[in-house]
C-alpha positions as CSV (number, residue, x, y, z in Angstrom):
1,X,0.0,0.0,0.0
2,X,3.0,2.6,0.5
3,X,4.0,2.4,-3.0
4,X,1.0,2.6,-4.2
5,X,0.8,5.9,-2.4
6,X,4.1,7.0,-2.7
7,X,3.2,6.4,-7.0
8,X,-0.4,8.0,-6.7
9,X,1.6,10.5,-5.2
10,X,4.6,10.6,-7.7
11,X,2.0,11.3,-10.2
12,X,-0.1,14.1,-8.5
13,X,2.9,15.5,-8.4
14,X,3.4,14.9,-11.7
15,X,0.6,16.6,-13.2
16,X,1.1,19.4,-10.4
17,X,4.3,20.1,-12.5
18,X,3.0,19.7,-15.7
19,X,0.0,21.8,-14.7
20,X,2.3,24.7,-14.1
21,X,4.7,24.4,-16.5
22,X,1.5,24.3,-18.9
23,X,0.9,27.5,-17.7
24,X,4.3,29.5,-17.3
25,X,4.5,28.2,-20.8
26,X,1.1,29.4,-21.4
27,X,2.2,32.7,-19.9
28,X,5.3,32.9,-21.7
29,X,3.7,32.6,-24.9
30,X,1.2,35.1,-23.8
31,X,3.7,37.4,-23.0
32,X,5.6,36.6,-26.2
33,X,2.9,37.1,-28.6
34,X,2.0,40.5,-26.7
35,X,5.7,41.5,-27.1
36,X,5.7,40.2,-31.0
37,X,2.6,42.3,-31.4
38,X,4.0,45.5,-29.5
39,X,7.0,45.0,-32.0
40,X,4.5,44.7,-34.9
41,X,2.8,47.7,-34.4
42,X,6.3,49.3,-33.6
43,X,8.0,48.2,-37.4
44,X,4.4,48.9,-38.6
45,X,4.6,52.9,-36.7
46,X,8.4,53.1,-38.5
47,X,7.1,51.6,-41.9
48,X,4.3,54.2,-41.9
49,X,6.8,57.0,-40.6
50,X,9.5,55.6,-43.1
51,X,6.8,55.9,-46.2
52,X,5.6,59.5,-44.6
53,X,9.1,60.5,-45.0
54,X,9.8,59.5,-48.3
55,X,6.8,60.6,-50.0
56,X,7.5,64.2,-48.7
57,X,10.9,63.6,-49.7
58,X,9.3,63.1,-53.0
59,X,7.4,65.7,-52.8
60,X,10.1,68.1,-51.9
61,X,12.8,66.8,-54.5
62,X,9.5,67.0,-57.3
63,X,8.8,70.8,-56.1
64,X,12.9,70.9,-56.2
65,X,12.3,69.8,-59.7
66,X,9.5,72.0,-60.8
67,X,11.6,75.2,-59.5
68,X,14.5,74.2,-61.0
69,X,13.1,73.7,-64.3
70,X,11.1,76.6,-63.8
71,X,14.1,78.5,-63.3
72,X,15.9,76.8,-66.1
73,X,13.0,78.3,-68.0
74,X,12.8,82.0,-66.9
75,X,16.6,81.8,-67.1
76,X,16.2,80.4,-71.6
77,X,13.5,83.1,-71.7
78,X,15.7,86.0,-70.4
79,X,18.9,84.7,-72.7
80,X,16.4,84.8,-75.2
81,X,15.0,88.0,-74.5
82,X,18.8,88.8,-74.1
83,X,19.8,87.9,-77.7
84,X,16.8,89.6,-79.1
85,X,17.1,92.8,-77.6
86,X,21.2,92.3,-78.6
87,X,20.1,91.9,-81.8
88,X,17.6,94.8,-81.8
89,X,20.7,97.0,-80.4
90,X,22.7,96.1,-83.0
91,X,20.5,96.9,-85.4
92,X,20.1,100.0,-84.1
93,X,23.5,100.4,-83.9
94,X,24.3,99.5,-87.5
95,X,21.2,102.2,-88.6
96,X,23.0,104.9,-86.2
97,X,26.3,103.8,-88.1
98,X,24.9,103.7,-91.4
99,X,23.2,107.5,-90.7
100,X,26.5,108.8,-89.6
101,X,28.4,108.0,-92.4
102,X,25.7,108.7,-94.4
103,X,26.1,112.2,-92.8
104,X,29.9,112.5,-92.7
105,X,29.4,111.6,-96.7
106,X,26.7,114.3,-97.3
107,X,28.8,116.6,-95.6
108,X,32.0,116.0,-96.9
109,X,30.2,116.3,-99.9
110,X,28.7,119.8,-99.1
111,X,32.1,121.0,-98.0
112,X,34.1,119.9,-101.2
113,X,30.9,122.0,-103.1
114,X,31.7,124.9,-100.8
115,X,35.5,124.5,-101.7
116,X,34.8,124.0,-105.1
117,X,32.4,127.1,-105.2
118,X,34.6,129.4,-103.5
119,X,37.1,128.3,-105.3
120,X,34.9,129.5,-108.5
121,X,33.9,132.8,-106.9
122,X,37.7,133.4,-105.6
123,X,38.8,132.6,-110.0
124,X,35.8,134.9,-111.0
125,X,36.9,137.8,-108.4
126,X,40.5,137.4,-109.7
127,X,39.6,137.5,-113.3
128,X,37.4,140.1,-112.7
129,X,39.5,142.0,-111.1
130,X,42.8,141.4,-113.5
131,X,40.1,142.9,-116.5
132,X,39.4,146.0,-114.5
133,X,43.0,146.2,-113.8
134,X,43.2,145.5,-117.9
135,X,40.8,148.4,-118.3
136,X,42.5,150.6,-115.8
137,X,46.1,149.9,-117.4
138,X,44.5,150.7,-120.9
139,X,43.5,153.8,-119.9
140,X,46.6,154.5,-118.2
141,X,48.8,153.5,-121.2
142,X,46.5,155.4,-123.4
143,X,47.2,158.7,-121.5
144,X,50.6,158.3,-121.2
145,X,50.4,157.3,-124.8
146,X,49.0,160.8,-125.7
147,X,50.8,162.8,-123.3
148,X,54.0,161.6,-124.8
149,X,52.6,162.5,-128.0
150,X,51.9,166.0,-127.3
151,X,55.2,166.5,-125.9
152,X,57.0,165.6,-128.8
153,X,54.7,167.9,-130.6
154,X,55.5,170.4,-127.9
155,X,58.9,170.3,-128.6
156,X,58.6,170.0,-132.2
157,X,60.2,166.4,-132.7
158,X,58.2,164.0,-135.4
159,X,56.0,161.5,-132.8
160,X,57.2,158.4,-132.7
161,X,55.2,155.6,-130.9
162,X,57.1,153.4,-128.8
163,X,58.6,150.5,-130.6
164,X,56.6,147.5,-129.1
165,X,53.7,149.5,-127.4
166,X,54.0,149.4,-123.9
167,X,53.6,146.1,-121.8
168,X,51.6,145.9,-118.4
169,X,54.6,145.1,-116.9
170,X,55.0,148.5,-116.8
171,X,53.0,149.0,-114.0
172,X,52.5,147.4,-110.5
173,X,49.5,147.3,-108.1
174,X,49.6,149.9,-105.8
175,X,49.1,148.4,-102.2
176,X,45.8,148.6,-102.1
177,X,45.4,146.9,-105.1
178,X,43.2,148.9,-107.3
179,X,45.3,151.5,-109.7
180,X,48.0,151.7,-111.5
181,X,51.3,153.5,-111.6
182,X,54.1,153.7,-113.6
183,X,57.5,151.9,-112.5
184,X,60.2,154.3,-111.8
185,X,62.6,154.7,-114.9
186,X,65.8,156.1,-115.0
187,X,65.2,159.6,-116.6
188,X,65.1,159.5,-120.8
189,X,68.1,161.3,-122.4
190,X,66.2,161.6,-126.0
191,X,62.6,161.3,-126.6
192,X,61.8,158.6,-129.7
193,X,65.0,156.6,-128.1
194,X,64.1,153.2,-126.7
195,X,66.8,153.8,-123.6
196,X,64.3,156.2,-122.5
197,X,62.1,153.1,-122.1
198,X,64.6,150.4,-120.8
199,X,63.5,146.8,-120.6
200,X,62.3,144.9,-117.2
201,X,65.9,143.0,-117.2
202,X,68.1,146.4,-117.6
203,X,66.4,147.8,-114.6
């Protein structure tokens, strides 16, 4: 009867043990799966933080994008609107140009006519002047002409006209430059005689 006891015992015992190890394994598990679902919900927490994070990385880098292109474009439109208005200045430019010369040209052109006219008027003045200075000698040469002849008369000696006529060269422009006079001769010993009349190169 004692080992019969001491085995009914043995296995009360037993199931005593198993009982409880049932249910610290029973808690363990418990504790396990509340601990694998804590973790769970924390990767699941970081997952949806992680994809939070990367969409409004997205999001930033896209409106990164869009201002950078934007700016890419503003900056094409400006070198464009750059080139144009270079080109528009240049124009401008070349027309300013082209007018100047175009100037210079007309005016160079005006001044050579000026020259050239004054240069007309200044040959008309001189060759007007040289014919009144013609007249002036004529009628200088004339009355010399007749004075001489009337002296010879005077003196009762046969005329004779001087051999040649008498040259302009005879006279000179007084300083003021509108009569005649006679160049100084050396006295004539004999009226008729051509020594009374020497030539330019025996002065």
């Amino acid at each position: 009867g004692m080992l019969l006891s001491l085995h009914e015992q043995r296995m009360a015992d037993d199931l005593e043990y198993q009982k409880t190890r049932k249910e610290e394994l029973l808690a363990k598990h418990k504790e396990q799966w509340g601990k694998n679902v804590e973790e769970k919900k924390r990767i699941s927490k970081l997952l949806d933080e992680k994809k939070k994070f990367q969409e409004q990385l997205l999001q930033r880098r896209e409106e990164q994008y869009r201002a950078q292109e934007e700016a890419m474009r503003a900056d094409i439109a400006a070198r464009r609107a750059e080139l144009k208005a270079q080109r528009v200045l240049a124009r401008k430019r070349e027309y300013v140009r082209r007018c100047r010369e175009a100037e210079e040209l007309r005016l160079r052109i005006e001044e050579e006519e000026r020259v050239k006219a004054e240069q007309e008027a200044h040959r008309k003045a001189e060759e007007e002047r040289m014919r009144i200075l013609d007249e002036q000698y004529a009628k200088q040469a004339a009355r010399e002409e007749e004075s001489r002849r009337r002296q010879f008369e005077d003196r009762g000696n046969a005329y004779q006209p001087r051999r040649g006529g008498m040259e302009r060269d005879d006279y000179r422009p007084r300083p003021e430059g509108d009569r005649w006079e006679r160049r100084q001769a050396p006295p004539a010993t004999a009226y008729g005689n051509d020594r009374a009349y020497p030539r330019e190169d025996k002065w």
